[in-house]
C-alpha positions in Angstrom: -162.5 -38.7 167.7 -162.0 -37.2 171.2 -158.1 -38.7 172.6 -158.5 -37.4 176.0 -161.2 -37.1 179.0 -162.4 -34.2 181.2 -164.6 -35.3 183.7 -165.9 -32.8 186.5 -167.6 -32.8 189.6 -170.0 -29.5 190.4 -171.0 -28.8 193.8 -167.6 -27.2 195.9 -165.7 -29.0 192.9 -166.7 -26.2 189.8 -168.7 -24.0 192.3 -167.9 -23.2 195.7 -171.3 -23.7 196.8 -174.0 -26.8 196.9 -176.1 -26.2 194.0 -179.0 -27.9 195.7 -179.4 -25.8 198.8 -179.0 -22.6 196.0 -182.2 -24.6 194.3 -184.0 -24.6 197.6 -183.0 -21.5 198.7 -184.7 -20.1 195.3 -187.7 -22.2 195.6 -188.2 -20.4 199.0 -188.1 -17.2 197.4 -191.0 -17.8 195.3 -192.8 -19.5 198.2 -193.1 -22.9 196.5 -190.8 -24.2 199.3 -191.1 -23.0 203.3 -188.9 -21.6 204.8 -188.0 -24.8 206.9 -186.7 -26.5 203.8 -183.3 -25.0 204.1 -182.8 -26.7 208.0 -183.9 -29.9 206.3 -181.7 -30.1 203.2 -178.9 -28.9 205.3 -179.2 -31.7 207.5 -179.2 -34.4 204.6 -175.6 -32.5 203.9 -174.7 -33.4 207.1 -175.4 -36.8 206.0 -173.5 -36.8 203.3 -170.6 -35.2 204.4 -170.6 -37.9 207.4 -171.3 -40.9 204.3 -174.2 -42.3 205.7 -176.8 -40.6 203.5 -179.5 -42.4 201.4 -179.1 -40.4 198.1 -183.0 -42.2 197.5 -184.8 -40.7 200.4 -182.9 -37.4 200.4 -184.0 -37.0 196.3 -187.8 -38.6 197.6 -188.1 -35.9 199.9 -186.7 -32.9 197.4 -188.8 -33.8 194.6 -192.1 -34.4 196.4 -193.0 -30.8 197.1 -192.4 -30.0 193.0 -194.3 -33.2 192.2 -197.6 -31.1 192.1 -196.4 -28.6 188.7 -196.1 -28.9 185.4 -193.2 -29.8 183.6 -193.3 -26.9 182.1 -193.3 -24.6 185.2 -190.5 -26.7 186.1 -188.6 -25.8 183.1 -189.6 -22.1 183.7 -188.0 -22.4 187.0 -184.6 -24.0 186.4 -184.3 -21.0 183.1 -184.7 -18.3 186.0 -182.4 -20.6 188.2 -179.5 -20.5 185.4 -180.2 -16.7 185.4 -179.4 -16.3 189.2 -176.7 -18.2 188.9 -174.5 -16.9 186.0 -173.5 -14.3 188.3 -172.0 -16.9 191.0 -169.6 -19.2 189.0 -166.1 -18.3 189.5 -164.0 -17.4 186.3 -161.3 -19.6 187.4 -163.6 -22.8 186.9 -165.2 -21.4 183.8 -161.6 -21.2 182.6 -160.6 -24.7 183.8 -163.3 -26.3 182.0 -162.5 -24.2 178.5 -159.1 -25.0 178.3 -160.2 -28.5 178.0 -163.1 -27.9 175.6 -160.1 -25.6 173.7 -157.9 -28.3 173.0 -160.6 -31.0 171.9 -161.4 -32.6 174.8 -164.5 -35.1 175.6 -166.1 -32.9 178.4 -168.6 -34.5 181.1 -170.0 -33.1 184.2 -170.0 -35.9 186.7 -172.3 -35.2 189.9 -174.6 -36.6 192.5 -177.1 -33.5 192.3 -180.2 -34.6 190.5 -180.2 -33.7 186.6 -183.1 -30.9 187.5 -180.6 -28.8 189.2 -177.4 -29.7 187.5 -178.8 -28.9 184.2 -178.6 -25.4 184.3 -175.6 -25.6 185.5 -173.6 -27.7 183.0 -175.2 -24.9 180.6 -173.6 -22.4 181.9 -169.7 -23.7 182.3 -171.0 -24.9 178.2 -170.7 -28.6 179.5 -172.4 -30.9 176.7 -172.7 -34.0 178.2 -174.4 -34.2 181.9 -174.1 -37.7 184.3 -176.5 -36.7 187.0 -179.0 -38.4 189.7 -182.0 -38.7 187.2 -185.4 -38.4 188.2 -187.8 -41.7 187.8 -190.7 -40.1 185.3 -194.0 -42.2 185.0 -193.8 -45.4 183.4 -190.5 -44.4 182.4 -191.6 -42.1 179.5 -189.2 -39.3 178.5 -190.8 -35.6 179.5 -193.7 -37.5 181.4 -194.5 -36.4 185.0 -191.9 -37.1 188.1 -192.7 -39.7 190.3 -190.4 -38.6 193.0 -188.2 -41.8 193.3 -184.5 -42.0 191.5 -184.0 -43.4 188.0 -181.5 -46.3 187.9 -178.7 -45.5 190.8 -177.8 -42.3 192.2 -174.7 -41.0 190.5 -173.2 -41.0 193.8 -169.8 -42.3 194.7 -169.1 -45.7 193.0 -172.1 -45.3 190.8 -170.1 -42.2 189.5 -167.8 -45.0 187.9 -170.6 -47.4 186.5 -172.6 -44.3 184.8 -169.4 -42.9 183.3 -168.6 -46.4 182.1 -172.3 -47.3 180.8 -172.7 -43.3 178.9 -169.0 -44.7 177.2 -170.3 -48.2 176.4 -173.5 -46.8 174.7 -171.1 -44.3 172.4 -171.1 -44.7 168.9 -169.2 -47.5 167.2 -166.3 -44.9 166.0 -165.9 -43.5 169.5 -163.8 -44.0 172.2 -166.2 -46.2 174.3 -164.5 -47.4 177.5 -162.0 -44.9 180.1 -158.9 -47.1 179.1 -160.0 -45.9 175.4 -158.7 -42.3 176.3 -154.8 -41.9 175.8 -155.5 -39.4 178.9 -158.4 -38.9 181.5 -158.8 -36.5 184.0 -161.3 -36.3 186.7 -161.9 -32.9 188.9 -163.0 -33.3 192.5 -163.1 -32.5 196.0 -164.8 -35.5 197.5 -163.2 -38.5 199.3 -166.4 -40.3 197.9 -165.4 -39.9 194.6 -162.3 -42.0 194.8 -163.6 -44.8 192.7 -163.9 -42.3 189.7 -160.5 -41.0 191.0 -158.6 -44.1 190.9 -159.9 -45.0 187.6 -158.7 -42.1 185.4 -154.9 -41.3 184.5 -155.6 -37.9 186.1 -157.0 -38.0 189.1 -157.4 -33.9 190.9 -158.1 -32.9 194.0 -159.8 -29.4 193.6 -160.2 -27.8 197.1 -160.5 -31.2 198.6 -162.0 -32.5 202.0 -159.3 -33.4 204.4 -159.6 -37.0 203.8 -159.1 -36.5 199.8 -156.4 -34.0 200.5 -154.5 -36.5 202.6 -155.2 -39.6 200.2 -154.2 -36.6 196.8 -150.7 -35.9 199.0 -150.1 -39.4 199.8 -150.4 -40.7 196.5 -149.0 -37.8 194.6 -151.7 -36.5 193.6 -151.9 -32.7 192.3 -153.9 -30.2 194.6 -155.7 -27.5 192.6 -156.8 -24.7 195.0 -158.9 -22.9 192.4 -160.1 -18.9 192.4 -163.2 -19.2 193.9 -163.5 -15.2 193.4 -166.5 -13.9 191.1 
């Protein structure tokens, strides 16, 4: 049985880049994107950074254009996706997230990018368990076709609480199955949107924080982690 927690966010938390404009960036490579994407998901950044974006029409309008190919192409993709970026993820994070594997620790990836794109990545830090936005398949069926729309809530902010909590609660009998469970609990980020998830672990870390979180970390004693982004 796990004692402690490691819970991490991905995009500029793990990475020092958005995953999801490196996902559409790729998929205008190959043409199944144009070239006008990029603007477009770089506006619903703008969104988010300001916290007015709707997480449900920004994942509508990703996932319609893919909406048209197999699964399986899909799957195709996101292998060649994990390829391309192998190369890009700092050894400083891949270290981070192996000393806590090292000692024993539960290990979860925690982030608002949709499972399609965060997949790959969680493979390659060798993150088992993923909370991600999930894509809504039809009539709910496992490996069934995407409808475009967002399974459940976004794991966006304080949904990045209720799906840790809910992935605990559904934990076999013999495991820890709540956060207060955990004799420690740490949660990497550099969001101000992911204080709920912040506040509720016994060590909360601001990893190359936003200002706001880098005020909020310093104020409340927080540590800082400035983290190697070199590759």
């Amino acid at each position: 049985m796990h004692a402690r927690l490691a819970l991490f966010d991905l995009d500029l938390t793990l990475i020092p880049f958005d995953s999801g404009m490196a996902w559409t960036q790729f998929l205008i490579e190959r043409g199944v994107l144009p070239p006008e994407s990029e603007a477009q998901y770089l506006a619903y950044c703008h969104l988010y950074i300001a916290g007015t974006l709707d997480m449900h029409a920004m994942h509508r309008s990703n996932m319609q254009p893919l909406l048209r190919y197999p699964r399986d192409t899909l799957a195709q993709w996101q292998a060649e996706f994990e390829a391309r970026m192998a190369p890009r993820i700092p050894p400083a994070s891949l270290a981070l997230v192996e000393q806590h594997r090292a000692r024993g620790d539960l290990c979860a990836m925690v982030t608002a990018t949709t499972d399609l794109i965060a997949a790959p990545m969680a493979r390659l830090f060798g993150i088992e368990h993923l909370l991600a936005t999930r894509p809504a398949t039809q009539g709910g069926v496992r490996g069934a076709a995407y409808t475009g729309e967002i399974d459940g809530e976004p794991c966006y902010r304080q949904y990045k609480l209720s799906r840790v909590a809910q992935w605990l609660a559904e934990r076999g009998p013999e495991q820890h199955r709540a956060l207060s469970d955990f004799e420690q609990s740490w949660f990497y980020s550099d969001s101000i949107g992911d204080l709920p998830l912040l506040q509720a672990v016994t060590h909360p870390v601001a990893v190359c924080p936003d200002e706001r979180l880098r005020a909020h970390a310093l104020q409340h004693g927080w540590p800082v982690l400035e983290l190697d982004r070199q590759v």
